[in-house]
N, C-alpha and C positions, 0 to 999 in steps of 0.2 A: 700302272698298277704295281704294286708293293706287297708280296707276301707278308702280311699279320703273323707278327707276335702274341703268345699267349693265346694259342687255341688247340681242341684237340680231333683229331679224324675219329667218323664214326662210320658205321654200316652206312649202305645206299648212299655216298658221297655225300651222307652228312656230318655237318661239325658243329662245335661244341665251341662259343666265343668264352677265354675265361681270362679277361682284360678287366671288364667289371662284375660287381652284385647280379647281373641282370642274368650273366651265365646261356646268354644266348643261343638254344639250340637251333641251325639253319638249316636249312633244306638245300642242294644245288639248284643256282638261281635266285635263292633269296638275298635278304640281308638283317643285320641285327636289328633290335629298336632305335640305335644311333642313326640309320639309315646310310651309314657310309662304309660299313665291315660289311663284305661283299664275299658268296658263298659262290666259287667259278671251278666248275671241275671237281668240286671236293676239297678245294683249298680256299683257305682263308686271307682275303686281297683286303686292303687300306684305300678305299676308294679317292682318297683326299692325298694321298703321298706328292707331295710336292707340287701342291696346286693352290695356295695363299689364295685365298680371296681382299682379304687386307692386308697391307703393311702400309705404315705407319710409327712416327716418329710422337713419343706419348709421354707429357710429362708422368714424372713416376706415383705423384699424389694422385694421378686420372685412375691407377688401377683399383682401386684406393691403397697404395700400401703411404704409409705417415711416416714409419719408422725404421724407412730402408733406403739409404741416400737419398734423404731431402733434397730437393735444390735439383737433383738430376735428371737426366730426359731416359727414355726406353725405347728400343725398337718393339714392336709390337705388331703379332703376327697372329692371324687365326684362317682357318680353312671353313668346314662346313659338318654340320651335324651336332646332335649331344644326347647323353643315353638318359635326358629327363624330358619331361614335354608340359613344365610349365607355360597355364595359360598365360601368364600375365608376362614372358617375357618379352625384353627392350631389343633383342636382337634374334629375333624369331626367324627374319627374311633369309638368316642363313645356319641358324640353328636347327629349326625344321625344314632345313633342302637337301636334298637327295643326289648323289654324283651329278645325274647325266646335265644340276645346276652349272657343272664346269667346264662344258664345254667353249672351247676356243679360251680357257685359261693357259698361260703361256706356263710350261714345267717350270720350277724355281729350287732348285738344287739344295741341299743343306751348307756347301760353300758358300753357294752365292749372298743368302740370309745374314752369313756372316760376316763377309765382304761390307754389303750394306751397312749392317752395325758399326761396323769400323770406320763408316767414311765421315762422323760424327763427335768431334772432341767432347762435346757432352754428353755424350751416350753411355749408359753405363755396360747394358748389355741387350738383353732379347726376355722377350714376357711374351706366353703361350695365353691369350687372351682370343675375343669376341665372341666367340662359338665356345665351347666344350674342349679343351686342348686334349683332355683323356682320349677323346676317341680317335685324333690323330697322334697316337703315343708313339708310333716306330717314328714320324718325319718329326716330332718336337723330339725325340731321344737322340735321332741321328743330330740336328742340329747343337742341341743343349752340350754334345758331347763336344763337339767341333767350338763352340761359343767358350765353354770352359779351358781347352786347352791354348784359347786366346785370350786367356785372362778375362772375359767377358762375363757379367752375373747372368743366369738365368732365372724369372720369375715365371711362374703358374699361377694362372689365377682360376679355379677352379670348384665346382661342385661337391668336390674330395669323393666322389663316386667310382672307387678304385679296389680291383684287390690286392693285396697283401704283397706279392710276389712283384708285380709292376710299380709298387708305391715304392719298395725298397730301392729298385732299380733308379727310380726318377731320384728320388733322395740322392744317390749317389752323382747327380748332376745339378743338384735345383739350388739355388739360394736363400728362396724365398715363396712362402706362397700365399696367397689368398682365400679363403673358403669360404666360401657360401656357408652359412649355418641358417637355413631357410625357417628352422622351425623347431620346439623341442617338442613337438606330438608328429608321433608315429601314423597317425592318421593323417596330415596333411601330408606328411612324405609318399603316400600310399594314393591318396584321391589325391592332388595339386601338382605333384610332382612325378609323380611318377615312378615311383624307388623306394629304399628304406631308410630310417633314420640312423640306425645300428652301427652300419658299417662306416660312416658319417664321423660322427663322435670315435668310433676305432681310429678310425684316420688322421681324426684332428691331436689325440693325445701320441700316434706315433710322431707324426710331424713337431709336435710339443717336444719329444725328445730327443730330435733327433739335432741338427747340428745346424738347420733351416733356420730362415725367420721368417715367424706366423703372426697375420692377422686373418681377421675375420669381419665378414661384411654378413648384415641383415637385414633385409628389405621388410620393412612394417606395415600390413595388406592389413586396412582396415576390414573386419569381419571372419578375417584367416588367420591372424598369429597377431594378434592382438589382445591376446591373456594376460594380464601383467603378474599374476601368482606364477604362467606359463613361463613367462620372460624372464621373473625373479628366479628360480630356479634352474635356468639356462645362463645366465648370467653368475649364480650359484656353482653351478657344476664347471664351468668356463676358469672361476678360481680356482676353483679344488684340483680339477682334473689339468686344465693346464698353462694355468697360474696367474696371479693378480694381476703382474705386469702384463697377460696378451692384450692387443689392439682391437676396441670392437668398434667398427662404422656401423651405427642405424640410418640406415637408409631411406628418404621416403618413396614412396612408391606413386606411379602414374598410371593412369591406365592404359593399357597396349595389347595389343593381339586379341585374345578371346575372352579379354576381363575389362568390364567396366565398371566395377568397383571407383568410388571418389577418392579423389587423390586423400594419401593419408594428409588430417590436419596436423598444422605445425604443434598445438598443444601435446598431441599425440607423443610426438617425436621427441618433444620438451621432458613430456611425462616417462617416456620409458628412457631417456636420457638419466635422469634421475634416480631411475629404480636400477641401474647400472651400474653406475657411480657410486654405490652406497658399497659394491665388492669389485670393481677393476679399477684401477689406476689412470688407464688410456682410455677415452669413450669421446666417438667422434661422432657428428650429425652429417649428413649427404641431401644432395638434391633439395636445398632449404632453399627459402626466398633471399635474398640480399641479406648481409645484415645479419641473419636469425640463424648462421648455421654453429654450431661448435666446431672450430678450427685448430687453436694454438695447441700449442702442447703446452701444459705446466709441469714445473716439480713438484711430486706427488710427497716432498719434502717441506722445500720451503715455497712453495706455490707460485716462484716468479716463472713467467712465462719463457720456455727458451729454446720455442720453433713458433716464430708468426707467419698463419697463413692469410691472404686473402685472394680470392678466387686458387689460380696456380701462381701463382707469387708468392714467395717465399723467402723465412729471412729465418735462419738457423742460427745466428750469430748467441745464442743462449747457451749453444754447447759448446764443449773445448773439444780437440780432436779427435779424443777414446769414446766420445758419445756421450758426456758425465755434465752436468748443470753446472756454469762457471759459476754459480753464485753461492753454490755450498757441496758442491764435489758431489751430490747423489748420483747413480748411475742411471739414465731413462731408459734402457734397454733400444737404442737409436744406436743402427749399423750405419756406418759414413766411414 
């Protein structure tokens, strides 16, 4: 166990989690809605401190990031819990588990993590993926910090489900992040997920300014965020707020856990590909059949193509070393 950062002591040994939105007030004995911030004594423990349930060597196009060393591989590491409880997620078996899941997990140190990473000429650095990385913020902090002073990138790939005071902090470690943007109605944030949209969009335009690189992943759940006036205006607010060039993956969606919803159709995917495109520059397709996904990257200039992907194979050869299209100098906003 790990004393928790970012909480505060109340009356009757209880506390006050203030990590994310959710501001979870615990009882002694309980725990948050992440189900891994654990109320023992009156103090606030990180049930997950140094207990990986995965590692794993991950190309970097798997988290989806496109435009953050192509071509490179990621160590990639998650533990257990997340403070949403989407029915429809892919990795629920340790998303919704609860500590006493880790039993007989062998400790794994913030050195060690690092070690690992390093034993890897491909590797670029360490990505906070599978689960919810938010909710294990002290042991992804303690690493990120250690990972950075080895010259190693740190990616997040996350929900952006965070407050203000911890997002600062992780910025000061992160490279890169991922975000979920699940949905531009407040009511599927509410009923689906479990949260609020608000702080979401807060997050995304801090990370927009900060010194990171951001993409953003959307799963497309035919009968739940399949508005396309809903999507044109999220894709709207995506340029405005934080900028033409960001990276959006439409994702399609399968059914899993507590949703049997039909897989979204490829027209679908095709269709809001298109209602994208008309105000972002970068817009990528996920989980498509053979063949059908949008992969390459063009210039958004002179439209020749200058990252081919197929499956994770990858052929960058389009850009010159600053990240800029050899065939007419535009810059594609591509870190390498």
């Amino acid at each position: 166990m790990h004393e928790a950062d970012y909480y505060e002591k109340g009356g009757d040994k209880k506390v006050r989690c203030l990590l994310c939105p959710h501001f979870c007030r615990i009882e002694e004995g309980g725990r948050g809605i992440c189900n891994v911030r654990l109320n023992i004594g009156g103090l606030l423990f990180s049930g997950t401190y140094g207990l990986p349930v995965s590692i794993a060597i991950d190309p970097i196009e798997k988290k989806p990031l496109y435009h953050f060393f192509p071509e490179r591989e990621i160590l990639s590491i998650g533990t257990l819990g997340c403070n949403f409880s989407c029915g429809f997620c892919q990795n629920h078996t340790i998303s919704q588990s609860e500590p006493h899941s880790l039993s007989g997990i062998p400790y794994t140190s913030p050195e060690t993590v690092v070690r690992e990473a390093q034993r890897s000429p491909s590797n670029i650095g360490i990505a906070y993926t599978y689960n919810e990385p938010v909710v294990f913020f002290e042991y992804m902090y303690d690493i990120a910090m250690r990972a950075a002073e080895n010259n190693l990138k740190n990616v997040v790939v996350s929900n952006g489900y965070i407050n203000p005071g911890p997002l600062e902090k992780l910025l000061e470690v992160t490279d890169a992040f991922n975000i979920d943007l699940k949905s531009f109605d407040a009511n599927f944030y509410k009923d689906i997920a479990g949260g609020t949209l608000k702080p979401v969009k807060e997050n995304l335009k801090v990370i927009a300014r900060s010194q990171a690189h951001l993409e953003i992943t959307f799963l497309l759940i035919p009968g739940l965020n399949d508005n396309e006036e809903e999507f044109a205006a999220m894709t709207e607010w995506i340029a405005g707020e934080l900028g033409e060039a960001t990276v959006l993956h439409i994702s399609r969606y399968f059914p899993s856990w507590r949703m049997d919803n039909p897989p979204t159709p490829v027209s679908l995917i095709e269709s809001f590909y298109q209602i994208a495109k008309k105000r972002l520059h970068f817009v990528y397709t996920g989980n498509m059949p053979a063949g059908s996904a949008v992969n390459n990257t063009d210039c958004p200039l002179c439209r020749h193509t200058v990252i081919k992907r197929s499956g994770y194979r990858v052929d960058a050869s389009g850009l010159d070393p600053g990240g800029s299209c050899r065939y007419c100098g535009r810059a594609i906003a591509v870190r390498n």
